[in-house]
MIBA-385037 format. One line per 8 residues: number of its first residue (from 1); for each residue x, y, z of C-alpha. Coordinates in nm, 3 decimals. Example, Ala and Ser with C-alpha at 12.3 -4.5 7.8 and 13.67 -1.06 7.14 Angstrom:
1	1.230,-0.450,0.780 | 1.367,-0.106,0.714;
END
This chain:
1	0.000,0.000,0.000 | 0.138,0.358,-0.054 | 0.151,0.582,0.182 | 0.083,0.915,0.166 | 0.345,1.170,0.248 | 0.266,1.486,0.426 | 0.493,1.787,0.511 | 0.478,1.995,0.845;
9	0.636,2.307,0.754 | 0.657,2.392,1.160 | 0.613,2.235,1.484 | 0.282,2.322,1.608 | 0.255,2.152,1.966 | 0.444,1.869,2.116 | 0.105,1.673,2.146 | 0.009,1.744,1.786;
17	0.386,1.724,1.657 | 0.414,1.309,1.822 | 0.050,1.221,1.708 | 0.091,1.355,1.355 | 0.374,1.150,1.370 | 0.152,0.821,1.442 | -0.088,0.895,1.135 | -0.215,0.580,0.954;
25	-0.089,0.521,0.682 | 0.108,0.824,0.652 | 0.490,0.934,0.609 | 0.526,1.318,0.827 | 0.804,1.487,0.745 | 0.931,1.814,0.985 | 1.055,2.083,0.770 | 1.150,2.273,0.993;
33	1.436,2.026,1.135 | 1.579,2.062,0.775 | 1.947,2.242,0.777 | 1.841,2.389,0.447 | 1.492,2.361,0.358 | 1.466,2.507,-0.002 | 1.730,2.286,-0.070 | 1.490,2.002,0.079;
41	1.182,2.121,-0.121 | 1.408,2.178,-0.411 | 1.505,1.800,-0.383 | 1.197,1.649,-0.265 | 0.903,1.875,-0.267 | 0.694,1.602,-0.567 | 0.654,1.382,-0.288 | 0.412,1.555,-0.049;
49	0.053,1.530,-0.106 | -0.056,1.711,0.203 | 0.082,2.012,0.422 | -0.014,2.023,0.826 | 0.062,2.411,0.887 | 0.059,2.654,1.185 | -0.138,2.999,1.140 | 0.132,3.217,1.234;
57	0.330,3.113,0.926 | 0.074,2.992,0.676 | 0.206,2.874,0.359 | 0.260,3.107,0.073 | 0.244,3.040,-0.328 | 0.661,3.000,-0.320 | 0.618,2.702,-0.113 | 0.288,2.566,-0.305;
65	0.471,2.617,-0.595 | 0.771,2.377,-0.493 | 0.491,2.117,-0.395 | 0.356,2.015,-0.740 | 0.144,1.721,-0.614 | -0.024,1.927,-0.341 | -0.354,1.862,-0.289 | -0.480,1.964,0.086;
73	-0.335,2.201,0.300 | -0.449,2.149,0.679 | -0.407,2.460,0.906 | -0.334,2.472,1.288 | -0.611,2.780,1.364 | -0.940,2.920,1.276 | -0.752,3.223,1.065 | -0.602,3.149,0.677;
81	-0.475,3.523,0.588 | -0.129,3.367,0.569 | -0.241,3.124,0.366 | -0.234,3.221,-0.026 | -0.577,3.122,-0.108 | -0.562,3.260,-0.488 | -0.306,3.014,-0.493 | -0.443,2.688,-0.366;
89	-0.775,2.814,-0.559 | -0.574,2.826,-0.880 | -0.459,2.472,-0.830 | -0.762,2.322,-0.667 | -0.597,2.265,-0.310 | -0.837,2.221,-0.043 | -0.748,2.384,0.236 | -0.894,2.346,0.599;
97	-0.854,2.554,0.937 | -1.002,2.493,1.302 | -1.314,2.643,1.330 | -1.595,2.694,1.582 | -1.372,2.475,1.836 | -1.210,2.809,1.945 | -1.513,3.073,1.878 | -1.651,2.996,2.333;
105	-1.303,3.107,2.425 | -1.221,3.374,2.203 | -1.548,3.542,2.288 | -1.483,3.497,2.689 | -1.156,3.698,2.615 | -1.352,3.948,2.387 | -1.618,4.059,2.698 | -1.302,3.993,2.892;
113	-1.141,4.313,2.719 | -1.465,4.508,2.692 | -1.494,4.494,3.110 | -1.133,4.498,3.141 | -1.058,4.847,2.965 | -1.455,4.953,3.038 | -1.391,4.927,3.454 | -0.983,5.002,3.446;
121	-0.950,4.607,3.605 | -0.566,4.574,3.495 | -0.497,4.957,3.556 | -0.617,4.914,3.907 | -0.449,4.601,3.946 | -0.119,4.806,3.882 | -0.258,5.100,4.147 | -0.330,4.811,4.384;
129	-0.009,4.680,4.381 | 0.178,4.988,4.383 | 0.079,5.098,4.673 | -0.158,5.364,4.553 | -0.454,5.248,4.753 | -0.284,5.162,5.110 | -0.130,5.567,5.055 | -0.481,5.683,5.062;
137	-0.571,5.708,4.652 | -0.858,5.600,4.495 | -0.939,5.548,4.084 | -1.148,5.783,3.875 | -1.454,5.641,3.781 | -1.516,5.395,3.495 | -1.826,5.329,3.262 | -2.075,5.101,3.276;
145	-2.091,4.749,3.037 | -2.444,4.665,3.110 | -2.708,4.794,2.920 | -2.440,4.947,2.645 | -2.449,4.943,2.281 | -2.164,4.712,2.113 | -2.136,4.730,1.808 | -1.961,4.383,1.621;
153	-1.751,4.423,1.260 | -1.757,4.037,1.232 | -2.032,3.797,1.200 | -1.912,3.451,1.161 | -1.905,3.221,1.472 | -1.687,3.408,1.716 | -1.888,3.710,1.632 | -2.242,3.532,1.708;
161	-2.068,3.386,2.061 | -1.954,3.748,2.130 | -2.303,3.891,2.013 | -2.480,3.558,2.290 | -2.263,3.670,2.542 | -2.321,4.077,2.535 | -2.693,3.978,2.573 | -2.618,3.823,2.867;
169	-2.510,4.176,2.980 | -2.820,4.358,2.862 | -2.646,4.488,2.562 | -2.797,4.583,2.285 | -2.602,4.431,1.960 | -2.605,4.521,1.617 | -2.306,4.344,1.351 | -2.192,4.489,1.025;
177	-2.151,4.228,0.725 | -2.090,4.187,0.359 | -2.472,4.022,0.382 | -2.700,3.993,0.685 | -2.683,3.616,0.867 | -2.971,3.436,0.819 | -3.199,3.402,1.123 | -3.000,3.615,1.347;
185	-3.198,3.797,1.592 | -2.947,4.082,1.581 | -2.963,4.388,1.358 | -2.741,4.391,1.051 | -2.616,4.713,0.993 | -2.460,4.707,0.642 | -2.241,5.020,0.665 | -1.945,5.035,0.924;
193	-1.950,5.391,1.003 | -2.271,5.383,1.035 | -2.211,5.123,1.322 | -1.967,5.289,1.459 | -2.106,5.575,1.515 | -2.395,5.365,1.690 | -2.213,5.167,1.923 | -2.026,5.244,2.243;
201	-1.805,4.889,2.211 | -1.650,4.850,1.867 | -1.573,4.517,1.886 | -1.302,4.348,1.543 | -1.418,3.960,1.499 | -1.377,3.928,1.121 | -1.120,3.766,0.916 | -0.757,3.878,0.841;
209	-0.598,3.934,0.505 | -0.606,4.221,0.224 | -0.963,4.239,0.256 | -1.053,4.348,0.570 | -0.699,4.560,0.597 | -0.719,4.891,0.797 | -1.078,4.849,0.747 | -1.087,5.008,1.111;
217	-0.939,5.338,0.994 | -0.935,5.715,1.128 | -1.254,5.802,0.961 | -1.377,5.480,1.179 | -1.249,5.518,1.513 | -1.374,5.911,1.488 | -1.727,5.788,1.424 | -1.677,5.564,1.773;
225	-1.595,5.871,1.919 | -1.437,6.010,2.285 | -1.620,5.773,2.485 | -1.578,5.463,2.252 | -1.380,5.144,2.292 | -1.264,4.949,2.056 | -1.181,4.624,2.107 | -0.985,4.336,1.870;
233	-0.972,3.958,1.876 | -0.954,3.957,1.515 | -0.635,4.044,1.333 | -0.406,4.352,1.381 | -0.434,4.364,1.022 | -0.789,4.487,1.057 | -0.707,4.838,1.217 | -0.521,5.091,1.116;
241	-0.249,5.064,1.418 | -0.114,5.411,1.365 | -0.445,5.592,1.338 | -0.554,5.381,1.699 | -0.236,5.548,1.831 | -0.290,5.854,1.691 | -0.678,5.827,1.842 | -0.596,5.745,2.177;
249	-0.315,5.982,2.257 | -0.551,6.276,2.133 | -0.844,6.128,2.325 | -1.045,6.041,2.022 | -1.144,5.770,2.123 | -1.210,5.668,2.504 | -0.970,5.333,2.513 | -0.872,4.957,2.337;
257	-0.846,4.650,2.409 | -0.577,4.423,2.219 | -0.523,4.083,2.166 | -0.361,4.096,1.839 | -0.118,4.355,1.657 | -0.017,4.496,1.294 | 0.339,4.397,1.389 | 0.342,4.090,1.611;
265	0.481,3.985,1.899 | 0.575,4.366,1.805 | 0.377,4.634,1.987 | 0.441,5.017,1.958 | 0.576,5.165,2.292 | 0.277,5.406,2.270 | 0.013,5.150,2.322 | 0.253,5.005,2.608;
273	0.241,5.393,2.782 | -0.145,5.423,2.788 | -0.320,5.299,3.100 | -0.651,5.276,2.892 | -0.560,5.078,2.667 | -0.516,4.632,2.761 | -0.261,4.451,2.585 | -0.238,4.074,2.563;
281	-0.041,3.817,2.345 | -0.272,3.707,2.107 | -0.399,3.426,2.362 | -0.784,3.465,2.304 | -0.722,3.053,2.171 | -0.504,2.998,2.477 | -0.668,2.765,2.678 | -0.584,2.399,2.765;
289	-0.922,2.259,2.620 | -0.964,2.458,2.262 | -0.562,2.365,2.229 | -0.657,2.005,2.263 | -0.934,2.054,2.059 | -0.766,2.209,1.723 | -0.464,1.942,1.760 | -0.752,1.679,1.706;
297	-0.910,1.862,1.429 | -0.598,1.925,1.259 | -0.541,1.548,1.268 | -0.902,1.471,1.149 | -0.890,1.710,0.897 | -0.549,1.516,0.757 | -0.697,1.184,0.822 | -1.035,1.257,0.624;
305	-0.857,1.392,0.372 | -0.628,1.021,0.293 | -0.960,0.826,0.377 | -1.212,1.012,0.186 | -1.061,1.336,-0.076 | -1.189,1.569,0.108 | -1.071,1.770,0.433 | -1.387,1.783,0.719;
313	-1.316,2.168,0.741 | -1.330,2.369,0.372 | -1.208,2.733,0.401;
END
């Protein structure tokens, strides 16, 4: 019987990395432990059928292109915009991310940022610890999440958790599409400023990639106005990082809260200065369940893919 040879252009977990390695039927080869690997691809790249790939490094059209019998590229995380999809579209690749196992967790950390920079929790953490309340000092006060207007750019599965758990806090949502989602009890509100100017939480849960890029811009975060928040789970890609500085330090906006960045693990030292704005590590995925959940689909995605044609998880 042959088997079928897949390439894992970079380690993705321990876990994952052994059980690919145990895949019926299946020959995995780590690129990454290569000494030279365009020299490798160069040499060998007709052989692999298959590509298991992380998110943070995709696979672009160089590498497709030194994979001639590529046929399904499987994806470690729910975002492709490193993924050249004109690319695997031209040849008929399938390719296949993680969805919906991560949307319960990303949305926790999304109202996580809207009360975090909303009530000041990390900035009074810092005043806390410092010594500011013992000495006598108290916080300003904050504003209010219940009852408050948020406003989602994003409608796909992480935006519809977000938009179940804002309910929960008496918000009133509204989401701005391409196309309004079927059955949604939620307003569709088709143009952005418009929402913007709406909405007292602007909160990013759309996709990555030239599409959607800067598609939070000045004109956008002006319409949010002074006592807006914006708030992003999605892709730094999405806003226009300079005009968010440029917003915040003239009080354009009221505050941000960041999971991901333009520049990443790269954040600008302005951000870093401004106690109303959050900043995380892009670790709205980060938890020990949805981990274990997108190894598995990565390796059911793979294994579907050598027992049927076709990958369980289509981009």
């Amino acid at each position: 019987m042959t088997r079928h040879r897949v390439l894992q252009t970079h380690s993705i977990s321990a876990p994952l990395d052994a059980q690919l390695q145990a895949l019926p039927g299946a020959d995995v080869h780590c690129l990454w432990k290569e000494a030279d690997p365009q020299a490798f691809l160069a040499a060998h790249g007709g052989e692999f059928e298959a590509v298991a790939a992380h998110v943070r490094f995709g696979c672009s059209a160089q590498t497709m292109a030194a994979l001639p019998s590529l046929r399904a590229i499987c994806s470690f995380g729910a975002g492709y915009d490193k993924i050249d999809m004109d690319a695997a579209r031209a040849r008929g690749i399938q390719v296949s991310n993680t969805p919906d196992v991560l949307n319960g967790c990303v949305a926790d950390l999304a109202m996580g940022l809207v009360l975090d920079v909303a009530r000041g929790l990390s900035v009074t953490d810092r005043f806390v610890r410092a010594g500011g309340w013992a000495a006598g000092g108290q916080m300003p006060l904050m504003t209010r999440v219940h009852g408050k207007k948020l406003g989602l750019l994003g409608f796909g599965g992480i935006g519809q958790a977000i938009a179940r758990r804002a309910a929960g806090f008496d918000m009133e949502v509204r989401y701005n599409t391409r196309r309004p989602v079927a059955q949604s009890p939620f307003m569709h509100v088709p143009d952005l400023m418009a929402l913007a100017s709406w909405c007292d939480f602007l909160v990013v849960a759309c996709v990555g990639g030239p599409t959607t890029r800067h598609l939070v811009s000045a004109a956008v975060l002006d319409a949010l106005g002074p006592q807006g928040i914006v708030v992003n789970i999605a892709r730094g890609s999405v806003i226009d990082e300079a005009a968010l500085v440029a917003a915040l330090s003239q009080g354009r906006i009221a505050g941000a809260g960041l999971d991901v960045f333009e520049n990443e693990p790269h954040v600008p030292a302005e951000l870093l200065a401004m106690d109303n704005v959050v900043v995380l590590s892009h670790i709205a995925g980060f938890t020990r369940e949805t981990r274990r959940d997108m190894e598995q689909r990565v390796y059911d995605n793979l294994q579907a893919y050598f027992d049927t044609g076709r990958v369980l998880d289509p981009v």
